[in-house]
C-alpha positions in Angstrom: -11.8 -2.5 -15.1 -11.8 -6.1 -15.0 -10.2 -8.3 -11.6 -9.6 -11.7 -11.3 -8.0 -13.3 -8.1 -5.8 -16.4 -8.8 -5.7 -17.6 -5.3 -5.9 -20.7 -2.6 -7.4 -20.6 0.7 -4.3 -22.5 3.0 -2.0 -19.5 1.8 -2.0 -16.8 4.1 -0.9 -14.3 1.5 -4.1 -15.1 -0.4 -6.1 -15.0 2.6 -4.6 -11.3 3.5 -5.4 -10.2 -0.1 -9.2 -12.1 0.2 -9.7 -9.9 4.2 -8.8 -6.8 2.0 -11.1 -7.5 -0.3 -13.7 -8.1 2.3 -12.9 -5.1 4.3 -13.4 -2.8 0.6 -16.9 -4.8 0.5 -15.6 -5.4 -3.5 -16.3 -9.0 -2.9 -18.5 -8.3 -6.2 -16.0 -6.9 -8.4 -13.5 -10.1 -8.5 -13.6 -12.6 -10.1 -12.0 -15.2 -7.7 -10.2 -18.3 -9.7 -8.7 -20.9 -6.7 -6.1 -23.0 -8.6 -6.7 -25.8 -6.1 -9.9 -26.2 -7.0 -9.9 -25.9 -10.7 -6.8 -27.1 -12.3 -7.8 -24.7 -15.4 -7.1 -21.9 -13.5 -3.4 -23.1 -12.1 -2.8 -23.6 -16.1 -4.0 -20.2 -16.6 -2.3 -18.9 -13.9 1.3 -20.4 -15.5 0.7 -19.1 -18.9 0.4 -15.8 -17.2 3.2 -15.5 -15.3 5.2 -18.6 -15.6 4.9 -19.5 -12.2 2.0 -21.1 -9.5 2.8 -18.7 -7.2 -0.5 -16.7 -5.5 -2.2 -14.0 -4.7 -1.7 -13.0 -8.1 -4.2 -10.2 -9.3 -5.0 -9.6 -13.1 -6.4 -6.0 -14.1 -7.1 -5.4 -17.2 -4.8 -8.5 -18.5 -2.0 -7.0 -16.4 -1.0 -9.2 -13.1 -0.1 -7.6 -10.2 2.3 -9.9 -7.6 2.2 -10.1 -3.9 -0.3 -9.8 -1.0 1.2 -6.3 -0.1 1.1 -4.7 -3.5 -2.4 -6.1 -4.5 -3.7 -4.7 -1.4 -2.0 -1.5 -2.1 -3.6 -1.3 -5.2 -7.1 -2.2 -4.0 -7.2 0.2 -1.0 -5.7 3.3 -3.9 -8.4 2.0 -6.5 -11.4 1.6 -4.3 -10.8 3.4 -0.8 -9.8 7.2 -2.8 
């Protein structure tokens, strides 16, 4: 399964999404794209979803929206 993290670190939704992640210890298993560090990834980020807004989680190609439901399916994937 491939992750990847479109995230900032000011956004408190992100930053609930990147204590999860810590918490799992899955630090390894994402990889973490901040859009305001590399404008490639905000680009990226828009093509995906049409929009700039993060946490937005990509499994498999698929994005997942929203600090609760990312760490819903994180906790599911990796915790069970």
């Amino acid at each position: 399964m491939q992750l990847e993290l479109y995230f900032y670190n000011e956004c408190g939704y992100s930053q609930s999404v990147l204590n999860c992640i810590t918490n799992l210890r899955i630090g390894e298993e994402i990889i973490r794209k901040n859009i305001r560090e590399n404008a490639d990834y905000e680009k990226e980020l828009v093509a995906l979803c049409g929009v700039k807004t993060v946490p937005v989680l990509v499994v498999d190609g698929k994005p997942i929206s929203g600090s609760e439901e990312i760490n819903q399916f994180l906790v599911k994937s990796f915790l069970d």
